[in-house]
OpenMM code with the backbone's topology and positions (N, CA, C; nanometers):
from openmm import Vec3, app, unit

residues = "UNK UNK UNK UNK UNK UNK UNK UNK UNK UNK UNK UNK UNK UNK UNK UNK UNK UNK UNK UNK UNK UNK UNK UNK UNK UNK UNK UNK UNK UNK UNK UNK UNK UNK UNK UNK UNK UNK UNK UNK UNK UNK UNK UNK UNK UNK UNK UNK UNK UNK UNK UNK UNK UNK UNK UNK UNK UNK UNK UNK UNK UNK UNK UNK UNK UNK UNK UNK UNK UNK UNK UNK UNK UNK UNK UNK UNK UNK UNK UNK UNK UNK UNK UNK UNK UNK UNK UNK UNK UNK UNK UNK UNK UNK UNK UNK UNK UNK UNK UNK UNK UNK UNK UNK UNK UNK UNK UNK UNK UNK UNK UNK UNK UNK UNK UNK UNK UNK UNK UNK UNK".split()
positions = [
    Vec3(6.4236, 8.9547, 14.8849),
    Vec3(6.3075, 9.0407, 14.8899),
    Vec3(6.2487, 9.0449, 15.0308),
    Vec3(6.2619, 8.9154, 15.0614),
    Vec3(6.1622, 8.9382, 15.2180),
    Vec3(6.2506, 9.0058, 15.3335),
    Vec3(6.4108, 8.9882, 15.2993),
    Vec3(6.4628, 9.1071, 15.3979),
    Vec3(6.4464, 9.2292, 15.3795),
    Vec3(6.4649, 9.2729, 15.2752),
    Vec3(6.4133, 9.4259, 15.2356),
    Vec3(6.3192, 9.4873, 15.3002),
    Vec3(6.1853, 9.3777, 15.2690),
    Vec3(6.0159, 9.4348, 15.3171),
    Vec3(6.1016, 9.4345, 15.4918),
    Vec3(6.1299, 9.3082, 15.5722),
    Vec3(6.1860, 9.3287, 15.7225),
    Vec3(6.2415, 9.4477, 15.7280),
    Vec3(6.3485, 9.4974, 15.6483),
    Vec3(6.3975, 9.6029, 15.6950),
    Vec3(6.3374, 9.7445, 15.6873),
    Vec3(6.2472, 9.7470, 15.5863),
    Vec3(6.1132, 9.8713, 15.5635),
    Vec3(6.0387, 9.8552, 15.6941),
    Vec3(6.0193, 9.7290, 15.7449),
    Vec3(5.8682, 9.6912, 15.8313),
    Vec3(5.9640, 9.7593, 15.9670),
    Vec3(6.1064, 9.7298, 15.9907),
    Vec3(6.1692, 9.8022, 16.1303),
    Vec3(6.2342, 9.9142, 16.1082),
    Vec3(6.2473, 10.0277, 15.9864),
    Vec3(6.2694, 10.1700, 15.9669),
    Vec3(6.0838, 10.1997, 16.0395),
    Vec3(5.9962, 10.1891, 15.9554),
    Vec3(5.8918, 10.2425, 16.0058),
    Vec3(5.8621, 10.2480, 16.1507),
    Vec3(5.8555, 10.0976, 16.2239),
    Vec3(5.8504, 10.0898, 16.3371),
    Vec3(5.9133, 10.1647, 16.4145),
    Vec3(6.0376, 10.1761, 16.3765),
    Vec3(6.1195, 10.2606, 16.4972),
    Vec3(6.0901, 10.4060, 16.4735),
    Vec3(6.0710, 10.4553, 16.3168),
    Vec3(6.0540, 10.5926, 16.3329),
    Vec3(5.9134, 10.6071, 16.4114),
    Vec3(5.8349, 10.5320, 16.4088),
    Vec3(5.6767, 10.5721, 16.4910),
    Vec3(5.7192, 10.5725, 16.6304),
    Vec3(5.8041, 10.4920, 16.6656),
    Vec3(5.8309, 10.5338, 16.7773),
    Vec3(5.8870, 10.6273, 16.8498),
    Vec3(5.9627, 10.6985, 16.7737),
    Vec3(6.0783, 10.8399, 16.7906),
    Vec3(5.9884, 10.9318, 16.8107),
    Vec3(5.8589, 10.9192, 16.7172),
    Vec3(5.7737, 11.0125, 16.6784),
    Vec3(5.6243, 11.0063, 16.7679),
    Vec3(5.6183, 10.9264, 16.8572),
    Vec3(5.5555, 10.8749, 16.9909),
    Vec3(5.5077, 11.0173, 17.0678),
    Vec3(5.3930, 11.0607, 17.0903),
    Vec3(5.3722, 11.2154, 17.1358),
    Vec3(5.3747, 11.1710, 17.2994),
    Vec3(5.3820, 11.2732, 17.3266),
    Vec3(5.4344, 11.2758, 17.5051),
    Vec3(5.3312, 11.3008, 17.5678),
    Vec3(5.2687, 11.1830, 17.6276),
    Vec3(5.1307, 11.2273, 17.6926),
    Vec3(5.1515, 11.3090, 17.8474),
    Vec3(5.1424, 11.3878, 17.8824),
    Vec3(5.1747, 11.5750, 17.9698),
    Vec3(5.0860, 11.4721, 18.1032),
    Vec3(4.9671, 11.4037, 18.0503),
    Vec3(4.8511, 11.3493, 18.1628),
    Vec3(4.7845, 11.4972, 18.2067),
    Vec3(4.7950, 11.5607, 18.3261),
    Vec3(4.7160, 11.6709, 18.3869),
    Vec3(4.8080, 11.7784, 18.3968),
    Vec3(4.9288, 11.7998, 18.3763),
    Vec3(5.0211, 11.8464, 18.3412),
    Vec3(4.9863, 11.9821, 18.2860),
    Vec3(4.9645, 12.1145, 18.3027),
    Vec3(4.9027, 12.2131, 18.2173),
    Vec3(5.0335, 12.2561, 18.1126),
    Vec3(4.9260, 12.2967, 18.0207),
    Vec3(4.9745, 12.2767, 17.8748),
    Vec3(5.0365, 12.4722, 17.8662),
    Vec3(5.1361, 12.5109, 17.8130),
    Vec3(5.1742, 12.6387, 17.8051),
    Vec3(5.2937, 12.6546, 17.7823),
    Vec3(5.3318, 12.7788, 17.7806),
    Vec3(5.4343, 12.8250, 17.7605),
    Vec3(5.5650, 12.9310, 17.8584),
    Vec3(5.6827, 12.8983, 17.9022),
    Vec3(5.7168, 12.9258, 18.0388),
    Vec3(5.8745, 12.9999, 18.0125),
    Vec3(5.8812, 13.1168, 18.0381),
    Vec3(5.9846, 13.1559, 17.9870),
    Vec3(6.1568, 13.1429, 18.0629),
    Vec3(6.2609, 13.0894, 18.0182),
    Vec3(6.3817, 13.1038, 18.0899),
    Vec3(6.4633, 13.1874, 18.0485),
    Vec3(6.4486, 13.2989, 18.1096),
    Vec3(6.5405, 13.4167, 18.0726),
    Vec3(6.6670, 13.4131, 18.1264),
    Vec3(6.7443, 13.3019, 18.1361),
    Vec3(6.8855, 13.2518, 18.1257),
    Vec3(6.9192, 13.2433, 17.9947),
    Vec3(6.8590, 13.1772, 17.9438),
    Vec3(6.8641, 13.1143, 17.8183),
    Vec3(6.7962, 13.1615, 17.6674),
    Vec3(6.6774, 13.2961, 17.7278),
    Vec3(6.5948, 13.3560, 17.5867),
    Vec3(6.5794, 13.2115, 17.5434),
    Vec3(6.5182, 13.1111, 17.5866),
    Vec3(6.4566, 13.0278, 17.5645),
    Vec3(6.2582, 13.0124, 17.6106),
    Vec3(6.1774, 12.9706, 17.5220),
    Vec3(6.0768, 12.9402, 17.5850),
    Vec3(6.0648, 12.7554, 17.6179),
    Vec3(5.9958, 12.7267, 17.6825),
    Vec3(5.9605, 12.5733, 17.6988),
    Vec3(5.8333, 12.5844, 17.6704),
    Vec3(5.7621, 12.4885, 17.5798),
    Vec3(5.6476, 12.4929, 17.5090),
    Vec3(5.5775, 12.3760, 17.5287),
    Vec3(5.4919, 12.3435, 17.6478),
    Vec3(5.3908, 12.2046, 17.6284),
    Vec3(5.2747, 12.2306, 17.6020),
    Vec3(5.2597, 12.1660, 17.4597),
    Vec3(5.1190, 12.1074, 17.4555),
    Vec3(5.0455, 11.9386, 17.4827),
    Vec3(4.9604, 11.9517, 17.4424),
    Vec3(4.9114, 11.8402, 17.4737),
    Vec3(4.9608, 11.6933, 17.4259),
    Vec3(5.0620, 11.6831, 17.3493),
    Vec3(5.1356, 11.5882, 17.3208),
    Vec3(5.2643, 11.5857, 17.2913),
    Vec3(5.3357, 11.7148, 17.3096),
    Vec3(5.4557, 11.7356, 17.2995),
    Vec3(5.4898, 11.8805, 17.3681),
    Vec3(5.6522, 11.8359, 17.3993),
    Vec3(5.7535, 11.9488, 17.4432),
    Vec3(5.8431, 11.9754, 17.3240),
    Vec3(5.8681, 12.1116, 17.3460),
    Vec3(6.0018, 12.1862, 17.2653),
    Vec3(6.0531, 12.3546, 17.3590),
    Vec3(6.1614, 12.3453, 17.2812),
    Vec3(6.1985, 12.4534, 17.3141),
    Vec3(6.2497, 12.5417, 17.1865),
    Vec3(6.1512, 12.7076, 17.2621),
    Vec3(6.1495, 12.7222, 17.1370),
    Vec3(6.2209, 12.9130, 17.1508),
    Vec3(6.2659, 12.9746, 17.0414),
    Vec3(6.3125, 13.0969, 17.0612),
    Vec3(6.2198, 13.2325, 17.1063),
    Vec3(6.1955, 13.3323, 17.1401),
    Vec3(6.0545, 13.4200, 17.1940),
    Vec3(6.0317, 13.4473, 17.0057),
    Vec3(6.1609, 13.4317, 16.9474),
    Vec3(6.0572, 13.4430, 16.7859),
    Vec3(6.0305, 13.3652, 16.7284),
    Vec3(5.9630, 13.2049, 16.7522),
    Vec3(5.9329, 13.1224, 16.7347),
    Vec3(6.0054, 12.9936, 16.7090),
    Vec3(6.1419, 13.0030, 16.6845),
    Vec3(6.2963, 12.9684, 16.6053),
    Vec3(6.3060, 12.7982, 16.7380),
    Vec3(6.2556, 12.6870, 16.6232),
    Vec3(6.2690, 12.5945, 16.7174),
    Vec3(6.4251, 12.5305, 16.7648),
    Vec3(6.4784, 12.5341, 16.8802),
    Vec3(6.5692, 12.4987, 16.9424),
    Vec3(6.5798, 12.3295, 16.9493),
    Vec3(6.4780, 12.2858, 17.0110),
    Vec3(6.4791, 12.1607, 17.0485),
    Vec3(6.3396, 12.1008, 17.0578),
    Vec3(6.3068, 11.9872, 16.9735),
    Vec3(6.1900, 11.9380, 16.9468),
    Vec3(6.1746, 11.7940, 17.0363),
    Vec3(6.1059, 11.7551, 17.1625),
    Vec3(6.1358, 11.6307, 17.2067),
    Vec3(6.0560, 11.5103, 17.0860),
    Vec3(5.9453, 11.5888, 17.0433),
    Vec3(5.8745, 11.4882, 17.0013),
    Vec3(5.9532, 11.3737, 16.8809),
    Vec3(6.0723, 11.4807, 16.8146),
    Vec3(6.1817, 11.3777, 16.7335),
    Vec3(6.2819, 11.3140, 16.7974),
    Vec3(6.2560, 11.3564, 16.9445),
    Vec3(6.3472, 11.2236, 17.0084),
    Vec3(6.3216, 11.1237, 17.1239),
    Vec3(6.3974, 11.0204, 17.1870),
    Vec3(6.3829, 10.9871, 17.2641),
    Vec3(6.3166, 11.0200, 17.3933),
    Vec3(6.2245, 11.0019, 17.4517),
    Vec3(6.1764, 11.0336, 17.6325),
    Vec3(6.1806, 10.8891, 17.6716),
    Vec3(6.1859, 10.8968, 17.8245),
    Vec3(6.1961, 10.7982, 17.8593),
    Vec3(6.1466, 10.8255, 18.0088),
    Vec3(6.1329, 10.7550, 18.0991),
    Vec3(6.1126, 10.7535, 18.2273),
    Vec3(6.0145, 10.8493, 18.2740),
    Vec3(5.9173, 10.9025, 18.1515),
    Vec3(5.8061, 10.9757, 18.1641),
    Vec3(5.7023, 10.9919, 18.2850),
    Vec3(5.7081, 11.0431, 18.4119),
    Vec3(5.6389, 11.0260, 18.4769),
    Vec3(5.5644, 11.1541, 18.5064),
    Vec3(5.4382, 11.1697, 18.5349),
    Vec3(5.3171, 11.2521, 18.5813),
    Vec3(5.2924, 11.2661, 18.7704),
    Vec3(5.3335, 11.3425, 18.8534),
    Vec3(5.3021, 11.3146, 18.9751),
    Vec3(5.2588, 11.4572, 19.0554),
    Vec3(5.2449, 11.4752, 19.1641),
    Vec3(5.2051, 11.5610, 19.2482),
    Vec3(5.3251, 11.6439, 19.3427),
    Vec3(5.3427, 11.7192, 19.3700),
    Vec3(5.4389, 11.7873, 19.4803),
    Vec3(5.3160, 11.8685, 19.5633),
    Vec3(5.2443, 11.8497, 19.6437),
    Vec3(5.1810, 11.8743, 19.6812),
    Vec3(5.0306, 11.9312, 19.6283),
    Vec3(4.9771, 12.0387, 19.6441),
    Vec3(4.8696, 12.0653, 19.5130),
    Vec3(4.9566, 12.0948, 19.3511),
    Vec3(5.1091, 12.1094, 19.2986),
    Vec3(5.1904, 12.1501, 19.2427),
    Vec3(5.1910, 12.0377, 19.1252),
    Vec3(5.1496, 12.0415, 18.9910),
    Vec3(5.1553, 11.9283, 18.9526),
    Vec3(5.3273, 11.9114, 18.8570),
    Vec3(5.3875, 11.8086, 18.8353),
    Vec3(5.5032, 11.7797, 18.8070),
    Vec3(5.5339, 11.7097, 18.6871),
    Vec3(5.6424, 11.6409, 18.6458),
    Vec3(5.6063, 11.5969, 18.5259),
    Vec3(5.8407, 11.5569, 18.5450),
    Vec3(5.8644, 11.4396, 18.5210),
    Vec3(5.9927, 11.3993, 18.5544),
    Vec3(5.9982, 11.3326, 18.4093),
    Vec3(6.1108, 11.3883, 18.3160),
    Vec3(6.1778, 11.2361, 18.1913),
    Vec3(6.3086, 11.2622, 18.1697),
    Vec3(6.3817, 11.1908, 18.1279),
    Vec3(6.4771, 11.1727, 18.0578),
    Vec3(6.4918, 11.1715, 17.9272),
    Vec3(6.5811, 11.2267, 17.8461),
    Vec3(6.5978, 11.2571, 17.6920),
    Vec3(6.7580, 11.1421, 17.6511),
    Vec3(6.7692, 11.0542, 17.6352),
    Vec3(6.9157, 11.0146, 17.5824),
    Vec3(6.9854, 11.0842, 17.4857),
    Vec3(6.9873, 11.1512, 17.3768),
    Vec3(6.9934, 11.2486, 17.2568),
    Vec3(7.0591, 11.3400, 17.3774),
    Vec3(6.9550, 11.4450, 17.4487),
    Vec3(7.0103, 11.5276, 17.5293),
    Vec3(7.1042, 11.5247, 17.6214),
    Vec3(7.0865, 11.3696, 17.7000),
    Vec3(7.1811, 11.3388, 17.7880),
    Vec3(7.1304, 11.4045, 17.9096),
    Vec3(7.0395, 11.4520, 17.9636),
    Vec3(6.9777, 11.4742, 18.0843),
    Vec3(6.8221, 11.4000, 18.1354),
    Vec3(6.8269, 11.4392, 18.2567),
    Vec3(6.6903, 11.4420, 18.3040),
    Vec3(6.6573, 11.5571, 18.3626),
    Vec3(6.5173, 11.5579, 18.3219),
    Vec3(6.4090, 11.7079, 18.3391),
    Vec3(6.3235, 11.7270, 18.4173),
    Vec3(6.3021, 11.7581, 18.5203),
    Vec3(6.1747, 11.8142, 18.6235),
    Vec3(6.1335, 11.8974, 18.5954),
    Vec3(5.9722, 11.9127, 18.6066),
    Vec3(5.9201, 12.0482, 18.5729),
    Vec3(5.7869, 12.0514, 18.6870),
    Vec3(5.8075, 12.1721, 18.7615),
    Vec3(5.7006, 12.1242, 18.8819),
    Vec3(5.6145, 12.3457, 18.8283),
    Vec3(5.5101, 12.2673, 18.8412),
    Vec3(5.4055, 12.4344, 18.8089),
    Vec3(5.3931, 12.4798, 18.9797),
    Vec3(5.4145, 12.6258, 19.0101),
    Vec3(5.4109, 12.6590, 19.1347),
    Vec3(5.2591, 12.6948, 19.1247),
    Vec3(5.1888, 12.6790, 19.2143),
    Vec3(5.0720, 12.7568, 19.2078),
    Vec3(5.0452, 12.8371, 19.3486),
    Vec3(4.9808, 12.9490, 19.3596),
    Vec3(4.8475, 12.9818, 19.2483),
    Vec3(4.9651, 13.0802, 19.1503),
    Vec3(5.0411, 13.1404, 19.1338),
    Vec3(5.1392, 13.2029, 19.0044),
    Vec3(5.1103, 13.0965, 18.8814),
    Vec3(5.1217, 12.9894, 18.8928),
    Vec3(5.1855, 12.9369, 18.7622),
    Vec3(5.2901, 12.9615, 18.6963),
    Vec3(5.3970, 12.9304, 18.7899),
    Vec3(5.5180, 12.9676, 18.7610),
    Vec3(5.5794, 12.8431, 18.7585),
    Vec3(5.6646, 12.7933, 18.6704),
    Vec3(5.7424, 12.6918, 18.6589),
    Vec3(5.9074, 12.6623, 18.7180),
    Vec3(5.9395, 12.5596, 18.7877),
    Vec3(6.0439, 12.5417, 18.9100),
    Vec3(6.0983, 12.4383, 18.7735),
    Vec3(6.2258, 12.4649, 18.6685),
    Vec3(6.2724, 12.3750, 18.6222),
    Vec3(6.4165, 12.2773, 18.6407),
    Vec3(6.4004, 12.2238, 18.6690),
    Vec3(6.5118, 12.1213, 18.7274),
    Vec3(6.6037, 12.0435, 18.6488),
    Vec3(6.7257, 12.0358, 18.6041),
    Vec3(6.7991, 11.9708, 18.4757),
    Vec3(6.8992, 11.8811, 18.5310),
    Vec3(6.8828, 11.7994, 18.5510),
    Vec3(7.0165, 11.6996, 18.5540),
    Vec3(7.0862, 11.6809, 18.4450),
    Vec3(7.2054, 11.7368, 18.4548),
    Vec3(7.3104, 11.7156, 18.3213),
    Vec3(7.4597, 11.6793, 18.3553),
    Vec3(7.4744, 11.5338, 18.3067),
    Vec3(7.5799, 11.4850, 18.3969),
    Vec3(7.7378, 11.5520, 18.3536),
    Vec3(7.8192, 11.5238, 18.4372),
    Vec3(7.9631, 11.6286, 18.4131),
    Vec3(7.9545, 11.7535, 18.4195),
    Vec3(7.7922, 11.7930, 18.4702),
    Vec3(7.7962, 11.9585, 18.4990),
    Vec3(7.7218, 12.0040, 18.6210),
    Vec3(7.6857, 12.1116, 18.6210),
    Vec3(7.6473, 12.1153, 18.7670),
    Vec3(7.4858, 12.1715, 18.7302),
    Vec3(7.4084, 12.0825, 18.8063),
    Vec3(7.2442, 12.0885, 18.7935),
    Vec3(7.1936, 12.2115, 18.7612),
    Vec3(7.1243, 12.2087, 18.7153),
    Vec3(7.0549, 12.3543, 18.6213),
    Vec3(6.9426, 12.3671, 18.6944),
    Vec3(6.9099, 12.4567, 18.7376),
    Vec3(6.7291, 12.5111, 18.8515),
    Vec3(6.7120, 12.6719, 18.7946),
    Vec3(6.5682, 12.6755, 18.7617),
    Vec3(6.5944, 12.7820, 18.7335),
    Vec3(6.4047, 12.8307, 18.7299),
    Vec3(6.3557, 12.9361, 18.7508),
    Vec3(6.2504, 12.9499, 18.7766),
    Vec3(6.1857, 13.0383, 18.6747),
    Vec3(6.0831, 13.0146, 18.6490),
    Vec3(6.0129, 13.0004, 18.4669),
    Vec3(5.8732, 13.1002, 18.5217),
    Vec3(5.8896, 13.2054, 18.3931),
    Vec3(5.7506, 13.2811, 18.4383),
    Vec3(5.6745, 13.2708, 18.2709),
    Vec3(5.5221, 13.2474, 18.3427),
    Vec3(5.4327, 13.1729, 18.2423),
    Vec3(5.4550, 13.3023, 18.1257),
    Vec3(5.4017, 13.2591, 18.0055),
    Vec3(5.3858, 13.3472, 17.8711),
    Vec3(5.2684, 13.3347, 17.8808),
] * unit.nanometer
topology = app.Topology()
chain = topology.addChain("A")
for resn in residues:
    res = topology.addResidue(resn, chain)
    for name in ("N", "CA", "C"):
        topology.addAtom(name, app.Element.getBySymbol(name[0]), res)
């Protein structure tokens, strides 16, 4: 019995953690379109996804792994750097201003880096 309850007590744990919202910090919250891909990128205030222009979710981070989450500056430009393991990349996302246009950056290994420039929704 008492392994059972252990093994209930570390399903929960780990799913709260999968399920861990992505704090953005100052990061503005919106929506940025990549018309490579008819993909949108969608941050709100505790999570990223990517999502279809008809709402059709592609990719939800908040059900997976982030990691190496960092919040920083590129000059007045604010940024935002993680890694996904599930995905197998790492992500830059720097806001151009005064546009508010998004500079997205993909490291995806065995392929060749993804850049691609994002106009706000």
């Amino acid at each position: 019995m008492k392994k059972i309850v252990l093994v209930l007590v570390l399903v929960f744990t780990a799913a709260s953690l999968f399920a861990a919202p992505i704090p953005l910090g100052e990061f503005p919250t919106g929506r940025w379109l990549d018309n490579n891909y008819d993909a949108i990128w969608e941050f709100t205030y505790n999570n990223i996804r990517i999502v279809s222009p008809s709402g059709f979710v592609y990719y939800d981070f908040s059900a997976k792994t982030v990691e190496n989450f960092r919040f920083s500056y590129d000059g007045d430009n604010p940024r935002i750097t993680f890694s996904c393991p599930e995905a197998g990349r790492t992500y830059r996302f720097t806001i151009i201003r005064p546009e508010n246009n998004a500079l997205m950056d993909i490291d995806r290994p065995n392929q060749e880096r993804y850049t691609v420039n994002m106009r706000r929704q």
